[in-house]
C-alpha positions as a printed Julia matrix, in Angstrom:
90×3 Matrix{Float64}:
 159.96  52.18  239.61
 157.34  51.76  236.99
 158.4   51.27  233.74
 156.18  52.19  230.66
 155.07  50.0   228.2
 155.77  51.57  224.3
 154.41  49.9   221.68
 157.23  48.91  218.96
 154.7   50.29  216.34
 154.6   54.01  217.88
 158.57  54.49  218.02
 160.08  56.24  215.44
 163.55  56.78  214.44
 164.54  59.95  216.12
 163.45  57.95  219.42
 160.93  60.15  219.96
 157.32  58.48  221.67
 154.63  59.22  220.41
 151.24  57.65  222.31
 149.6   56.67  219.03
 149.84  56.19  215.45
 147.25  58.17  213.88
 147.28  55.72  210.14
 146.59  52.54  212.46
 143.77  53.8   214.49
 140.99  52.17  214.91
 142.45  48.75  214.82
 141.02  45.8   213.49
 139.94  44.97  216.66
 138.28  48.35  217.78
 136.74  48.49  214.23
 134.27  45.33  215.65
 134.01  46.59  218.59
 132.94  49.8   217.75
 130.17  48.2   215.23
 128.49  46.37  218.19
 128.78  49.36  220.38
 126.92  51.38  217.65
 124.59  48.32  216.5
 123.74  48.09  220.29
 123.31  51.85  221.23
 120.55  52.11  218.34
 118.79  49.1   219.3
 118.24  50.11  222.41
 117.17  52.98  221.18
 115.09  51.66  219.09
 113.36  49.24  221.76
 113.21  52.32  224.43
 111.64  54.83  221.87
 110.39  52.13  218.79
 112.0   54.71  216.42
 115.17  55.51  215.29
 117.46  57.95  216.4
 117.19  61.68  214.81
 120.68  62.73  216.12
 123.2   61.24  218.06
 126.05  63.03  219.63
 129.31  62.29  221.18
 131.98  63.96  223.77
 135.26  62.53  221.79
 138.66  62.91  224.11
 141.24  62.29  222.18
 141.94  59.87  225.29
 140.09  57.44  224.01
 142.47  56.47  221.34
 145.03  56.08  223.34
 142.92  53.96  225.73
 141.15  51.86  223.43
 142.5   51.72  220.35
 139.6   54.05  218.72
 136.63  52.15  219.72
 134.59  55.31  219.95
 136.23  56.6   216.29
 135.07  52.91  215.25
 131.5   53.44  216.86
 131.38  57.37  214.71
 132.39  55.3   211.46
 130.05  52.58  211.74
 127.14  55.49  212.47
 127.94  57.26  209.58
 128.2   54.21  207.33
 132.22  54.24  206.9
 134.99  51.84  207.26
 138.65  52.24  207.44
 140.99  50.63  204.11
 143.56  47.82  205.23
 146.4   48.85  204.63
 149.41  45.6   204.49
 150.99  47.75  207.01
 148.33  47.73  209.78
């Protein structure tokens, strides 16, 4: 029988699960992931098309934060010139 894995972070009181915790997405570790991802789609953009980008668009499934951590949220932040605040807490 396959057990799940729940992530000590996600499970509150009441024992109920939730998949995600939406104050500690992206992680730290999506947040640099999702700056190369979005410092490598415009460069090769840039090399295909020697200009940059007018518009960029994305299909967002709320999947991928569950999956990743938010590495496409962190790619959208980085576009738009945003970062997350540290909290102590994660």
């Amino acid at each position: 029988m396959h057990t799940p894995v729940i992530r000590q972070a996600c499970r509150y009181p009441d024992e109920t699960f939730y998949s995600l915790d939406p104050f500690r997405v992206p992680t730290r570790a999506a947040w640099r992931i999702g700056g190369r991802l979005a410092d490598a789609m415009i460069g090769k953009y840039k090399d295909d098309q020697g200009t940059l980008p007018e518009n960029i668009a994305f299909y967002w499934m709320a999947s991928d934060i569950m999956s990743a951590d938010g590495e496409m949220l962190a790619e959208m932040f980085a576009l738009l010139g945003v970062e997350p605040v540290w909290l102590s807490n994660g």
